[in-house]
N, CA, C and O atoms as a Tinker XYZ file with bonds, in Angstrom:
   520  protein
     1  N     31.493000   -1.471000  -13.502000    73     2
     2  CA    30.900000   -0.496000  -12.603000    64     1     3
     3  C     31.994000    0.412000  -12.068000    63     2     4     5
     4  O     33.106000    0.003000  -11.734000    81     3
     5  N     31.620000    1.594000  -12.018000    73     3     6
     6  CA    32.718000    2.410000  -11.487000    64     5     7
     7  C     32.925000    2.608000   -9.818000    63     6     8     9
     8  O     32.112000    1.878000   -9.252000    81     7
     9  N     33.533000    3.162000   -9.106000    73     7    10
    10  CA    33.994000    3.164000   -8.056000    64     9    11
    11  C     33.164000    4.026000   -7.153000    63    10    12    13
    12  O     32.879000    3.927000   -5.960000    81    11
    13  N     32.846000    4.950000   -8.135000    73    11    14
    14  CA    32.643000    6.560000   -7.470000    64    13    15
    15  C     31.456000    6.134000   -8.786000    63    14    16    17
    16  O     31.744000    5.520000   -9.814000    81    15
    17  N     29.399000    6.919000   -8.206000    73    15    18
    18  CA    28.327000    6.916000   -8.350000    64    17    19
    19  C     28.443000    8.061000   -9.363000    63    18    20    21
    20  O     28.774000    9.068000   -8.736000    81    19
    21  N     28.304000    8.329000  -10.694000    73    19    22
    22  CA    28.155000    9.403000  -11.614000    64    21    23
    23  C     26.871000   10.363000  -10.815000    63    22    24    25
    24  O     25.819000    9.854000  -10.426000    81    23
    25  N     27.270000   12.074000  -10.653000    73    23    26
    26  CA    26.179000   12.382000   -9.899000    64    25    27
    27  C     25.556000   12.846000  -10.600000    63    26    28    29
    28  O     24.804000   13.631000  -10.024000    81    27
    29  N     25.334000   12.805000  -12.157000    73    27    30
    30  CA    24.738000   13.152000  -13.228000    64    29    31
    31  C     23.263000   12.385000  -13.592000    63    30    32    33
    32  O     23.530000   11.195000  -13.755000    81    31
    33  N     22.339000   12.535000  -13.710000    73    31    34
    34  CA    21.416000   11.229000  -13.997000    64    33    35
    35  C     20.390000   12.103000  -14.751000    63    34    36    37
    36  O     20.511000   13.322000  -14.622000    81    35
    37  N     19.313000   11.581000  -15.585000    73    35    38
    38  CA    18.715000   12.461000  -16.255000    64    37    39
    39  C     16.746000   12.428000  -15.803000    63    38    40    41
    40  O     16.284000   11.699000  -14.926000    81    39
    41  N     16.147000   13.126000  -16.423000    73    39    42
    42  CA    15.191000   12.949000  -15.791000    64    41    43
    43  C     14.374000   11.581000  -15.376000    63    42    44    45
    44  O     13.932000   11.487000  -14.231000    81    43
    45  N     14.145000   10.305000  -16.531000    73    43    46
    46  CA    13.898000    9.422000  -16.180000    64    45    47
    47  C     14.779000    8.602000  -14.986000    63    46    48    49
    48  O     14.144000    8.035000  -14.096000    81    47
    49  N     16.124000    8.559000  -14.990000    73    47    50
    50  CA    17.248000    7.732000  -14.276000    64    49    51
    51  C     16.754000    8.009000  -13.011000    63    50    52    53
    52  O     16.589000    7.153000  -12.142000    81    51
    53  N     16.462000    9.453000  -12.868000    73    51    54
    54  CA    16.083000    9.678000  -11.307000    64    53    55
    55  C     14.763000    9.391000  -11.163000    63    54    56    57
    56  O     14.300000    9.216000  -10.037000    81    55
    57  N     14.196000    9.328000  -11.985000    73    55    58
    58  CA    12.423000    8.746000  -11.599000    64    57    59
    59  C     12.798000    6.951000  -11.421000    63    58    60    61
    60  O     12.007000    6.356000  -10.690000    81    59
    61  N     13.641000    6.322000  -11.883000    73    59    62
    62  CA    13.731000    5.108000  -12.029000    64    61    63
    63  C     14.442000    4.727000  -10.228000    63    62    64    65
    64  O     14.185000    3.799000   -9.461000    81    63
    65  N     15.496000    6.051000  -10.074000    73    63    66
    66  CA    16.154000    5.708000   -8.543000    64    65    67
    67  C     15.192000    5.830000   -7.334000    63    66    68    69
    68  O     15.122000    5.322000   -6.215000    81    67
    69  N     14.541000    6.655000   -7.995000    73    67    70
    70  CA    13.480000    7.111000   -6.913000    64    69    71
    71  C     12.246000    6.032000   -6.453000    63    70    72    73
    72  O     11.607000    6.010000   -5.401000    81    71
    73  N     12.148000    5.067000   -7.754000    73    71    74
    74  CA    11.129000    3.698000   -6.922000    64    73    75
    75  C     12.091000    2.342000   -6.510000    63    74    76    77
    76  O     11.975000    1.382000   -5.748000    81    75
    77  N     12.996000    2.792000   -7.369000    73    75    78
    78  CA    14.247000    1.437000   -6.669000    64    77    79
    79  C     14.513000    2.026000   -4.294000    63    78    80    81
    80  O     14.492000    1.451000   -3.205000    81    79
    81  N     14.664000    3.085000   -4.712000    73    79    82
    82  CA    14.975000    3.619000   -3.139000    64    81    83
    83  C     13.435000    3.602000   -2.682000    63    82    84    85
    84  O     13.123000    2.791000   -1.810000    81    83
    85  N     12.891000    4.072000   -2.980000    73    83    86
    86  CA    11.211000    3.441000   -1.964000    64    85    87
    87  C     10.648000    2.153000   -1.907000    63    86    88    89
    88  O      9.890000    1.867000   -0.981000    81    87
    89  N     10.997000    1.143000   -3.003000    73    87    90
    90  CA    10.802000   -0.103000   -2.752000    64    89    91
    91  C     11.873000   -0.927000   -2.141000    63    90    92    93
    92  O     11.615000   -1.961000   -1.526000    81    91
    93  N     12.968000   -0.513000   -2.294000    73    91    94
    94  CA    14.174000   -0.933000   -1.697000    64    93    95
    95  C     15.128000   -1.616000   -2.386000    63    94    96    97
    96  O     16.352000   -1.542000   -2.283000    81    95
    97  N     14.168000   -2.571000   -3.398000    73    95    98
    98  CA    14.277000   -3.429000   -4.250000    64    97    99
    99  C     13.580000   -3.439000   -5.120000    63    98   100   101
   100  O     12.404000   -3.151000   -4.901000    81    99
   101  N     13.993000   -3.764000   -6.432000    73    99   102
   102  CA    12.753000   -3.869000   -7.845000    64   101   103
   103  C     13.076000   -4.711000   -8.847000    63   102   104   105
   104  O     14.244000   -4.773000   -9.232000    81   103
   105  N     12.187000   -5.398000   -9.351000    73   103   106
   106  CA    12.539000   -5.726000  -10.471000    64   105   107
   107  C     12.519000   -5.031000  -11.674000    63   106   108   109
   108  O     12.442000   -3.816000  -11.492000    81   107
   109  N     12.564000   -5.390000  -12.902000    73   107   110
   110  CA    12.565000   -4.172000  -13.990000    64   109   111
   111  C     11.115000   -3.911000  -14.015000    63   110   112   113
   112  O     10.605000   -2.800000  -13.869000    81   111
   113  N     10.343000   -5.282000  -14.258000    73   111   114
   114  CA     8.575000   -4.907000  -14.216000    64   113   115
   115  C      8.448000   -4.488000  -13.688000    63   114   116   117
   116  O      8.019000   -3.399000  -14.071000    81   115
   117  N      8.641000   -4.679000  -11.562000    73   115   118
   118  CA     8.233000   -3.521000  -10.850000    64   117   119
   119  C      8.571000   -1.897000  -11.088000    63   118   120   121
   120  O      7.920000   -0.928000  -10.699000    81   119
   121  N      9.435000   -1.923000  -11.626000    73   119   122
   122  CA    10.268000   -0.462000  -12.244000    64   121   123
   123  C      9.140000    0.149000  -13.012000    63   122   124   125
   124  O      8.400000    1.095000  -12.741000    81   123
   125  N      9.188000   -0.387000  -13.705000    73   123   126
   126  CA     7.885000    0.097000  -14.961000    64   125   127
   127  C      6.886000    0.093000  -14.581000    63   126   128   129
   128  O      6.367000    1.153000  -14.928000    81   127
   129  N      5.861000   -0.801000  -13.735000    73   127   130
   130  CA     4.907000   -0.615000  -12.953000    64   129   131
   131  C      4.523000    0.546000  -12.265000    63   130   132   133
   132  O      3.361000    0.815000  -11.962000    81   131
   133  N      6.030000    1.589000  -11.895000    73   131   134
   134  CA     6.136000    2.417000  -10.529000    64   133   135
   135  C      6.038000    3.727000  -11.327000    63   134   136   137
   136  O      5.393000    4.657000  -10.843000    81   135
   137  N      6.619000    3.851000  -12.482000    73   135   138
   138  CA     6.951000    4.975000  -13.504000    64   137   139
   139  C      5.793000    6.127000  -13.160000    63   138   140   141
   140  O      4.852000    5.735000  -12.470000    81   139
   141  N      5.795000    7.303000  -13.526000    73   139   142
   142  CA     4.882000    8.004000  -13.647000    64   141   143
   143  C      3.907000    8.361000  -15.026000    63   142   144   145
   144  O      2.783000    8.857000  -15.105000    81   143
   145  N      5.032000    7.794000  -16.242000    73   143   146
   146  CA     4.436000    8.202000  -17.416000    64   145   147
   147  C      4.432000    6.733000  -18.706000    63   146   148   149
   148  O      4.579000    5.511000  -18.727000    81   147
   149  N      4.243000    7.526000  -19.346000    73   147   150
   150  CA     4.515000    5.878000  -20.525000    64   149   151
   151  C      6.385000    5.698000  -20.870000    63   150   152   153
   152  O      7.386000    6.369000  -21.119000    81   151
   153  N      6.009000    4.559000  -20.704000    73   151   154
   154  CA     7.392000    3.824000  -20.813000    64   153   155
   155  C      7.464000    2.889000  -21.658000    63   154   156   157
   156  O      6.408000    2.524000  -22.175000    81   155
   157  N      8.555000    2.320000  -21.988000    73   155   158
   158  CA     8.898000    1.110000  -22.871000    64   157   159
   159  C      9.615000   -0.038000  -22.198000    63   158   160   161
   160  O     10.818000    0.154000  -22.374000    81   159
   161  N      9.484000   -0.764000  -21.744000    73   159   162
   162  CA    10.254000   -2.141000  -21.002000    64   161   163
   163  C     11.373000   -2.319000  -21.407000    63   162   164   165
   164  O     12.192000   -2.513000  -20.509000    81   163
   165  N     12.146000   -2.348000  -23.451000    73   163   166
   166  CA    13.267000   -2.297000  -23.142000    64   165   167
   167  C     14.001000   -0.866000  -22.453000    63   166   168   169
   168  O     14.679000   -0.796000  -21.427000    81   167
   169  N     13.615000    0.202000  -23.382000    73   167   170
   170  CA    14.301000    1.011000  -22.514000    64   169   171
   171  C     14.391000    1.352000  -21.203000    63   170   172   173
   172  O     15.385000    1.978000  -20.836000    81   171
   173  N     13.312000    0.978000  -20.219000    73   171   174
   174  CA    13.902000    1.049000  -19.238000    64   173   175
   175  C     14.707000    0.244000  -18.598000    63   174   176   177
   176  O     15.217000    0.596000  -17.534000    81   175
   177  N     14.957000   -1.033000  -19.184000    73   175   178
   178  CA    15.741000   -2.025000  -19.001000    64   177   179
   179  C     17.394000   -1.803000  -19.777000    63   178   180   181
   180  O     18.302000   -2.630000  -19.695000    81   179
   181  N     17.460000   -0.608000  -20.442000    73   179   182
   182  CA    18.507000   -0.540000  -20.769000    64   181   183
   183  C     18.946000    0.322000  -19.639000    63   182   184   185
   184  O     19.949000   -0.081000  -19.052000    81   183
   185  N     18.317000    1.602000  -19.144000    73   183   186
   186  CA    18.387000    2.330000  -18.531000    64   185   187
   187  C     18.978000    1.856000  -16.848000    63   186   188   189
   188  O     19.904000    2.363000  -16.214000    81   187
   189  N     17.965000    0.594000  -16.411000    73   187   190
   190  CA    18.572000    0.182000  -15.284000    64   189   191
   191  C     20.115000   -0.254000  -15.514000    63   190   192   193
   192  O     20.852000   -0.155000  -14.534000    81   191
   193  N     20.584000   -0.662000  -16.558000    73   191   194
   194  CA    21.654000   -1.068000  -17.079000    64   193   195
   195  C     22.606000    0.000000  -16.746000    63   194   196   197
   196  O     23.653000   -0.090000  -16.104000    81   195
   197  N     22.252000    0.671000  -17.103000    73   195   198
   198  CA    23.131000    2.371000  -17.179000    64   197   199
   199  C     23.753000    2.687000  -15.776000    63   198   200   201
   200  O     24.879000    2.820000  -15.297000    81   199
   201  N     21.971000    2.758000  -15.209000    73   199   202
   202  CA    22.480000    3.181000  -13.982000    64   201   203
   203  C     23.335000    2.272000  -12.741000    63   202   204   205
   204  O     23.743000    2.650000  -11.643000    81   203
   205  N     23.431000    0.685000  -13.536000    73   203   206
   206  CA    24.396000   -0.387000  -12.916000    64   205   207
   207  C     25.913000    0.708000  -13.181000    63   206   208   209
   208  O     26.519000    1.344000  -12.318000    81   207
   209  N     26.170000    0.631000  -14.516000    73   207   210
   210  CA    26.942000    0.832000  -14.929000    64   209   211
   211  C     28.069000    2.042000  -14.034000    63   210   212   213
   212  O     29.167000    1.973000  -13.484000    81   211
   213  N     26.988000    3.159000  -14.307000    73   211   214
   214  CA    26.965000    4.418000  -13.482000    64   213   215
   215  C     27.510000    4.158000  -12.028000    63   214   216   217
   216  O     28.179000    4.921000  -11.332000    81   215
   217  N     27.039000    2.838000  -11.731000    73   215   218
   218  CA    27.474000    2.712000   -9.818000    64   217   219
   219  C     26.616000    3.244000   -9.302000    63   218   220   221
   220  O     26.955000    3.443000   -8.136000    81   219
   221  N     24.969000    3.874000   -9.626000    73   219   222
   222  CA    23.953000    3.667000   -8.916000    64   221   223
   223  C     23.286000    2.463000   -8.537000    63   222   224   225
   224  O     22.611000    2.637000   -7.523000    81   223
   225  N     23.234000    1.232000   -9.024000    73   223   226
   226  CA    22.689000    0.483000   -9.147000    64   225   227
   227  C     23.553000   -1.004000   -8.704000    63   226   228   229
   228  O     24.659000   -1.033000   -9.244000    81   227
   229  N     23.338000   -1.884000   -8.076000    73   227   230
   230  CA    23.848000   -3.401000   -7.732000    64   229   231
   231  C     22.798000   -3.975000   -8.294000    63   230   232   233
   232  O     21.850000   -3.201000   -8.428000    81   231
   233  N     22.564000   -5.437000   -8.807000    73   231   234
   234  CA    21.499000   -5.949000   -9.305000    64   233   235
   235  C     22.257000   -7.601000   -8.960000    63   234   236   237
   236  O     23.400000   -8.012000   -9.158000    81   235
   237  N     21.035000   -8.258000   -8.368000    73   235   238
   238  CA    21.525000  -10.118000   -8.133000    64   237   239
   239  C     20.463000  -10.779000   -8.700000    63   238   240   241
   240  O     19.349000  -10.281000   -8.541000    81   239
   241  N     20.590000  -11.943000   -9.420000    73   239   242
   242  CA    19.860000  -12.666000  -10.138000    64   241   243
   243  C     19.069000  -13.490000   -8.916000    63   242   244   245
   244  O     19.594000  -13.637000   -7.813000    81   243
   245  N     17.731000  -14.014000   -9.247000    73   243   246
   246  CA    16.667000  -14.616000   -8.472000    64   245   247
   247  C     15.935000  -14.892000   -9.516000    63   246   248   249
   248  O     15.185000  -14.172000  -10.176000    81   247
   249  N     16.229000  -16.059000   -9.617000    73   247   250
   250  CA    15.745000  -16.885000  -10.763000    64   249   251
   251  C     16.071000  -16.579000  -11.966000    63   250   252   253
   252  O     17.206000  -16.205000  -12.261000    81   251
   253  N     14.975000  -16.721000  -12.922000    73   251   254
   254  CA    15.288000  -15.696000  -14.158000    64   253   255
   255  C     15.410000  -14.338000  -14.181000    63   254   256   257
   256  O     15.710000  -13.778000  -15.236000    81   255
   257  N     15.207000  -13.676000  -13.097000    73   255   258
   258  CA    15.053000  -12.496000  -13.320000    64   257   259
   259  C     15.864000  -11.350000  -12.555000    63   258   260   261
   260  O     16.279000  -11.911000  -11.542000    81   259
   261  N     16.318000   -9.944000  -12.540000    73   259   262
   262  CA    17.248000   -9.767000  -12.013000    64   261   263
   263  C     16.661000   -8.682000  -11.112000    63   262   264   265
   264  O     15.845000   -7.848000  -11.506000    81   263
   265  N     17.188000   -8.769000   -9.753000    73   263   266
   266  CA    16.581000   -7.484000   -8.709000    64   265   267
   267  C     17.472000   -6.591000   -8.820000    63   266   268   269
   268  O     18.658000   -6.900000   -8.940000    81   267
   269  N     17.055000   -5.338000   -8.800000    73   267   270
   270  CA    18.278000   -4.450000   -8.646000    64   269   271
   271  C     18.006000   -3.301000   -6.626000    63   270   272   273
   272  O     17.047000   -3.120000   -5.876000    81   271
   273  N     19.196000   -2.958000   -6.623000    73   271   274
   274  CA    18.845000   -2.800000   -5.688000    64   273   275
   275  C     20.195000   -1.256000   -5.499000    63   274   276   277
   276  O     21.332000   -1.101000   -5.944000    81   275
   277  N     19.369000   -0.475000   -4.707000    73   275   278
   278  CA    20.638000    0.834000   -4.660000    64   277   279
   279  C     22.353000    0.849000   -4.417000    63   278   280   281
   280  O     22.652000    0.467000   -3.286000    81   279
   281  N     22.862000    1.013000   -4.798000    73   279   282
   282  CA    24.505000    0.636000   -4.127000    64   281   283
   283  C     24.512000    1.349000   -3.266000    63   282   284   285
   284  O     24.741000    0.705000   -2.242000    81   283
   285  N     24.356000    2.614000   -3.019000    73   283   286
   286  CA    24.671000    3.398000   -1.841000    64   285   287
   287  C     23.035000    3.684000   -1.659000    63   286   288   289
   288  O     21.992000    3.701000   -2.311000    81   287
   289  N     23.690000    3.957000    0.053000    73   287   290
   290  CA    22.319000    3.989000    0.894000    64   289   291
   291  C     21.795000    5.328000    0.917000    63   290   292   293
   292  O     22.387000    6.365000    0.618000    81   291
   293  N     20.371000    5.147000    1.385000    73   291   294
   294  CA    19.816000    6.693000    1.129000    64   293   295
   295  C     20.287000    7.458000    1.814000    63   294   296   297
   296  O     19.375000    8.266000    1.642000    81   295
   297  N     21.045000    8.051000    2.593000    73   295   298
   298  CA    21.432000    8.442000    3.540000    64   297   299
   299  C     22.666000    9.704000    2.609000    63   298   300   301
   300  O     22.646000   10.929000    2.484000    81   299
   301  N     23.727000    8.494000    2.067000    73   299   302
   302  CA    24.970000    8.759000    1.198000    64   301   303
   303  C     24.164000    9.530000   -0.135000    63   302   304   305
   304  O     24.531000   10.551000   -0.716000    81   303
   305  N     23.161000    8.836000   -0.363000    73   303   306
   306  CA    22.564000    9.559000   -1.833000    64   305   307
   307  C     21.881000   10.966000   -1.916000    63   306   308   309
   308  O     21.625000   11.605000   -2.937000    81   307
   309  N     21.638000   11.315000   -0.566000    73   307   310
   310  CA    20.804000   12.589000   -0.504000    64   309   311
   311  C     21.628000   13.445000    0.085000    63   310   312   313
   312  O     21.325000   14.638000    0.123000    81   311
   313  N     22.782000   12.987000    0.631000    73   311   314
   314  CA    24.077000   13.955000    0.970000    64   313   315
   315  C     24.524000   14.239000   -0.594000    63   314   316   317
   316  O     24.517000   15.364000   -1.092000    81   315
   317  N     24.797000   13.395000   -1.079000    73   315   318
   318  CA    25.471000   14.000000   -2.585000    64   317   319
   319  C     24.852000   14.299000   -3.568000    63   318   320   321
   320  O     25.377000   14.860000   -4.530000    81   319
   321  N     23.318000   13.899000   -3.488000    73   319   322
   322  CA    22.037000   15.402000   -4.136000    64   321   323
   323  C     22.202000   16.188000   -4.036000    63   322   324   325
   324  O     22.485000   16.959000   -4.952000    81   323
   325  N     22.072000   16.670000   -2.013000    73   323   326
   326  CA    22.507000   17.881000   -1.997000    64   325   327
   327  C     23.807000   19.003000   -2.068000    63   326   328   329
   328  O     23.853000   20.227000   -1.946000    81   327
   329  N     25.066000   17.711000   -2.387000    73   327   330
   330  CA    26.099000   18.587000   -2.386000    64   329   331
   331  C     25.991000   19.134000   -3.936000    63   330   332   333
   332  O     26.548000   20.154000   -4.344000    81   331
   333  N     25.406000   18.513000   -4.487000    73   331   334
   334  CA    25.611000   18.570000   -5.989000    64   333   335
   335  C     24.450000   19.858000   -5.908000    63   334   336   337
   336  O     25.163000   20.843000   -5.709000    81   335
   337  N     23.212000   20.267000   -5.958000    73   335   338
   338  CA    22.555000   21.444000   -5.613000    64   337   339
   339  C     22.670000   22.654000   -4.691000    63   338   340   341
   340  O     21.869000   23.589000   -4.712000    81   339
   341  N     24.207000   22.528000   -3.509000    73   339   342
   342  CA    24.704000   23.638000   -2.847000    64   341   343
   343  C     25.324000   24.142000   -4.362000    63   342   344   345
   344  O     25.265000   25.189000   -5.007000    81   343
   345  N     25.968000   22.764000   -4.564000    73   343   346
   346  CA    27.798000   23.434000   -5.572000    64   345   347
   347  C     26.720000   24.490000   -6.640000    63   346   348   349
   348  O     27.030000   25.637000   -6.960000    81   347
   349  N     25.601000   23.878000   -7.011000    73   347   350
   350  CA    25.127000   24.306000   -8.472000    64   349   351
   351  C     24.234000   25.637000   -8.571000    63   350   352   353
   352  O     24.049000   26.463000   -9.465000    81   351
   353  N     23.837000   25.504000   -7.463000    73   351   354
   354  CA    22.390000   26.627000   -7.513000    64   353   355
   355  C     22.704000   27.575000   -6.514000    63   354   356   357
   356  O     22.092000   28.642000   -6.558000    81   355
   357  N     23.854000   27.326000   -5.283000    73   355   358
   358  CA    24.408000   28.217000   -4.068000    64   357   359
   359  C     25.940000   28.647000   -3.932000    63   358   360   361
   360  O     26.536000   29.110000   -2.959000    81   359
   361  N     26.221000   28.457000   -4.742000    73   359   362
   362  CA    27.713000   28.642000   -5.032000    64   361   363
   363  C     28.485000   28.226000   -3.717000    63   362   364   365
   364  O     29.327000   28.920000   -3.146000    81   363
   365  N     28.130000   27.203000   -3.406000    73   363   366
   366  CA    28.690000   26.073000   -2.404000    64   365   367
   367  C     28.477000   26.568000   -1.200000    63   366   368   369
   368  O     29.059000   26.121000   -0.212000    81   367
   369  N     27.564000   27.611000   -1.146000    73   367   370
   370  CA    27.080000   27.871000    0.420000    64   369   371
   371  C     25.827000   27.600000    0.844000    63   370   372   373
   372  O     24.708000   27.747000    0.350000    81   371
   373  N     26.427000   26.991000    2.301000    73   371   374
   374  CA    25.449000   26.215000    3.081000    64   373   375
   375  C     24.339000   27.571000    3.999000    63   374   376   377
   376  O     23.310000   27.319000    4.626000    81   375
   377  N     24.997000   29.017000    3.787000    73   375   378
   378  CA    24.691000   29.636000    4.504000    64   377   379
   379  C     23.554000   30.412000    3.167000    63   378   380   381
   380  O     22.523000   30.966000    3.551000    81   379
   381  N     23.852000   30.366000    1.833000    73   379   382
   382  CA    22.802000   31.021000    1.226000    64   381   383
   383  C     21.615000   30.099000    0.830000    63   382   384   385
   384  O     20.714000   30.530000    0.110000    81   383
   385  N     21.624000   28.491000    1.430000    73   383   386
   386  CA    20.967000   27.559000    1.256000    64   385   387
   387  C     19.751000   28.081000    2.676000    63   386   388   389
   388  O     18.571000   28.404000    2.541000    81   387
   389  N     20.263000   28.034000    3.488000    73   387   390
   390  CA    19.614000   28.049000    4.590000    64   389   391
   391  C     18.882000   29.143000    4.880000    63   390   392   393
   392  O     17.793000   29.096000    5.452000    81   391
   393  N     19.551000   30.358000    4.430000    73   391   394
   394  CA    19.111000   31.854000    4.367000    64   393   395
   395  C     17.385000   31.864000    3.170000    63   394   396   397
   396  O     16.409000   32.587000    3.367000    81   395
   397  N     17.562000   30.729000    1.913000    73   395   398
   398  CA    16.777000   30.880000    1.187000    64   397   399
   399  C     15.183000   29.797000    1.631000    63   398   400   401
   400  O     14.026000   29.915000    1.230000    81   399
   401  N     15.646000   29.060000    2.342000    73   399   402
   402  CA    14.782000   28.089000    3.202000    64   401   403
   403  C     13.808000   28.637000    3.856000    63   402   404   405
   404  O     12.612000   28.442000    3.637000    81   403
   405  N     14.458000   29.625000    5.014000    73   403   406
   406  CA    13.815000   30.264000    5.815000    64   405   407
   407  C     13.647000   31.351000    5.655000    63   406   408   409
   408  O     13.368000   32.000000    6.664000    81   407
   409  N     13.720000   31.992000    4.492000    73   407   410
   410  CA    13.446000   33.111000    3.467000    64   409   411
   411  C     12.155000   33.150000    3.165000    63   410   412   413
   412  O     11.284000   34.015000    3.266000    81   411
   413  N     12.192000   31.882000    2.714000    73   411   414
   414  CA    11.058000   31.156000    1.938000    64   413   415
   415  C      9.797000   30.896000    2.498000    63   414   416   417
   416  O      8.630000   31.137000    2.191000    81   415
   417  N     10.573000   30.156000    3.697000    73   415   418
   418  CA     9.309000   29.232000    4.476000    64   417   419
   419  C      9.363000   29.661000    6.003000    63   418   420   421
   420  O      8.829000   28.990000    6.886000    81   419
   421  N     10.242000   31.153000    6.297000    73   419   422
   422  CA    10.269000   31.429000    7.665000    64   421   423
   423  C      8.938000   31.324000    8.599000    63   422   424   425
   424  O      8.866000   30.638000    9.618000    81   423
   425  N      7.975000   32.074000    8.098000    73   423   426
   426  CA     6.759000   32.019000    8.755000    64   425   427
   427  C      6.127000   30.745000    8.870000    63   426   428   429
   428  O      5.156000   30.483000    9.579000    81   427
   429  N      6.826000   29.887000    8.034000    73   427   430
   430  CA     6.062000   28.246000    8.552000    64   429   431
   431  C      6.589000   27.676000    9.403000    63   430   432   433
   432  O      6.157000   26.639000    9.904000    81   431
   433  N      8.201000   28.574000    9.899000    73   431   434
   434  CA     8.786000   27.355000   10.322000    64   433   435
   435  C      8.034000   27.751000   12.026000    63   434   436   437
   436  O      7.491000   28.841000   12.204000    81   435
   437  N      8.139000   26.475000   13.382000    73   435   438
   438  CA     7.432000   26.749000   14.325000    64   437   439
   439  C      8.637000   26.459000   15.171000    63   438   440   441
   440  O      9.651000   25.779000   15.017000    81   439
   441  N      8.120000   27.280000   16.195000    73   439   442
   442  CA     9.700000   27.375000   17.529000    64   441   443
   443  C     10.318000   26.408000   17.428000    63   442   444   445
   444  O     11.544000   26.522000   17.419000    81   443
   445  N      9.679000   25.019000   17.306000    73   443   446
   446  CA    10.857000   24.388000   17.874000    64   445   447
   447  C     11.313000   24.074000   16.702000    63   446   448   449
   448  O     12.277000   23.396000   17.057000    81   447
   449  N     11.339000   24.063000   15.619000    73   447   450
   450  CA    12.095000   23.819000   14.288000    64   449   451
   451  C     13.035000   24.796000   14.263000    63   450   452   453
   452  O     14.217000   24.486000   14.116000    81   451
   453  N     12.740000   25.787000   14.368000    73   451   454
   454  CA    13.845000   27.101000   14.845000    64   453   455
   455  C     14.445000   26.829000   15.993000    63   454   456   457
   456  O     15.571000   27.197000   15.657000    81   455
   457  N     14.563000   26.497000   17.009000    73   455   458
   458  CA    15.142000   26.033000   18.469000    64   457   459
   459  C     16.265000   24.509000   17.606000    63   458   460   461
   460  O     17.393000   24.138000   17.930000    81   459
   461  N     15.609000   24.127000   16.804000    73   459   462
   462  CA    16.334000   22.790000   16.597000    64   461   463
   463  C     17.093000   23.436000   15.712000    63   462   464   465
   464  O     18.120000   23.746000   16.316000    81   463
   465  N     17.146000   23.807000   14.609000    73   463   466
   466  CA    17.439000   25.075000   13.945000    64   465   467
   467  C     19.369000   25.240000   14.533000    63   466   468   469
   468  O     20.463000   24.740000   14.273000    81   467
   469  N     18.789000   26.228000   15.394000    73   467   470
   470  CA    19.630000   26.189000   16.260000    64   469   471
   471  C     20.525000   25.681000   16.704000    63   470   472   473
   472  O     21.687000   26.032000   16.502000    81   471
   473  N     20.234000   24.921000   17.273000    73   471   474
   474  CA    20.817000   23.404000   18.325000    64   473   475
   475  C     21.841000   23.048000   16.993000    63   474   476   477
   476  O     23.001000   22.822000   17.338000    81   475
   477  N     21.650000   22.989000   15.950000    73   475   478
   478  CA    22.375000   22.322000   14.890000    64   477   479
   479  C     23.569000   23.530000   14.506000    63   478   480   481
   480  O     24.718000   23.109000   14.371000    81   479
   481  N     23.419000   24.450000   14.395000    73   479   482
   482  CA    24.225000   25.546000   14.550000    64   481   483
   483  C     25.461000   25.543000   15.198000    63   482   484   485
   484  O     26.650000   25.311000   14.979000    81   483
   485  N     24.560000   25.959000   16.247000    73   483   486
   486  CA    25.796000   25.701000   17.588000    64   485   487
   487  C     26.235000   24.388000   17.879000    63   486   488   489
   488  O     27.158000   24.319000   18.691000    81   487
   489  N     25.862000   23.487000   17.481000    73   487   490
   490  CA    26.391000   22.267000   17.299000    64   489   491
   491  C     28.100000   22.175000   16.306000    63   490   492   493
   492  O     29.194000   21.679000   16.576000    81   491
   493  N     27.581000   22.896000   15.174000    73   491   494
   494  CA    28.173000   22.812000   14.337000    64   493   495
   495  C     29.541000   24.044000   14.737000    63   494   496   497
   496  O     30.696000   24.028000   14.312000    81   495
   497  N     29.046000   24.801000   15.461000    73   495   498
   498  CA    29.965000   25.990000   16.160000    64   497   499
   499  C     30.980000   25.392000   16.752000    63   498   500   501
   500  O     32.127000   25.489000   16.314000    81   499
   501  N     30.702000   24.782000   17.700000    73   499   502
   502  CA    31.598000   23.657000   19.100000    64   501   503
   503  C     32.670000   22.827000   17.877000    63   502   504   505
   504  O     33.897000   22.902000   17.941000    81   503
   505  N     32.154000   22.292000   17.129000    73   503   506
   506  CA    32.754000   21.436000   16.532000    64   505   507
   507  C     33.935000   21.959000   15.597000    63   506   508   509
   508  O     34.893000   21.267000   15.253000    81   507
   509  N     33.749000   23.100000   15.289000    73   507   510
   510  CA    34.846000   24.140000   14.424000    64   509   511
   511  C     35.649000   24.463000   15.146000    63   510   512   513
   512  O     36.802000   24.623000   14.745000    81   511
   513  N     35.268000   24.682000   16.571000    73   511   514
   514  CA    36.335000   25.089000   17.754000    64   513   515
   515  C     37.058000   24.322000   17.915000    63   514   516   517
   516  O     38.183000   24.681000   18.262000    81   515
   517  N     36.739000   22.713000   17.722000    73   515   518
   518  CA    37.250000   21.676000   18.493000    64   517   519
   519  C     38.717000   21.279000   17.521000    63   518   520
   520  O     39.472000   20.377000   17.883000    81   519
């Protein structure tokens, strides 16, 4: 297993992370159970393999069978989603991310999401000073 989580994964890998992180835990059946489309049991059993490999994945034996379970927490994993979609699609700005958000979805957003909005801003202002 490597040290550092490959932030590469392909379309299934992330359909596969995505019921390991909502169940918390899975087995491979539950894996396949969760899928959205047709699957094959070994391959996705090679696949959980991968993503061991990769350093997405920890897995502990319970009985015969093996649970796998996320290495890094959701928290760490959706920070480095999104760093990986600033770097790729915003040319590493947080400011043409945010500009396209509320570009997008300004008229949905409601005062206090904009007030909080805010608050995070100038949050982030103080802290550059500091």
């Amino acid at each position: 297993m490597s040290k550092y989580p490959d932030a590469t994964l392909s379309r299934r890998e992330r359909q596969i992370m995505d019921v390991v992180y909502r169940l918390g835990r899975a087995t491979a059946s539950e894996v396949i159970r969760e899928l959205p489309d047709e699957r094959h049991p070994s391959t996705v059993r090679t696949q959980l393999r991968v993503l061991e490999e990769k350093g997405h994945l920890k897995r502990e034996e319970k009985g015969l069978r093996y649970v796998y379970l996320p290495a890094t927490p959701p928290s760490r994993a959706r920070q480095s989603a999104l760093r990986h979609v600033v770097d790729t699609f915003f040319e590493g700005s947080a400011e043409k991310v945010l500009s396209t958000l509320i570009g997008r979805r300004g008229a949905e957003l409601t005062d206090g999401e904009l007030d909080r909005l805010a608050g995070i801003i100038e949050e982030a202002r103080k802290k550059g000073r500091s």
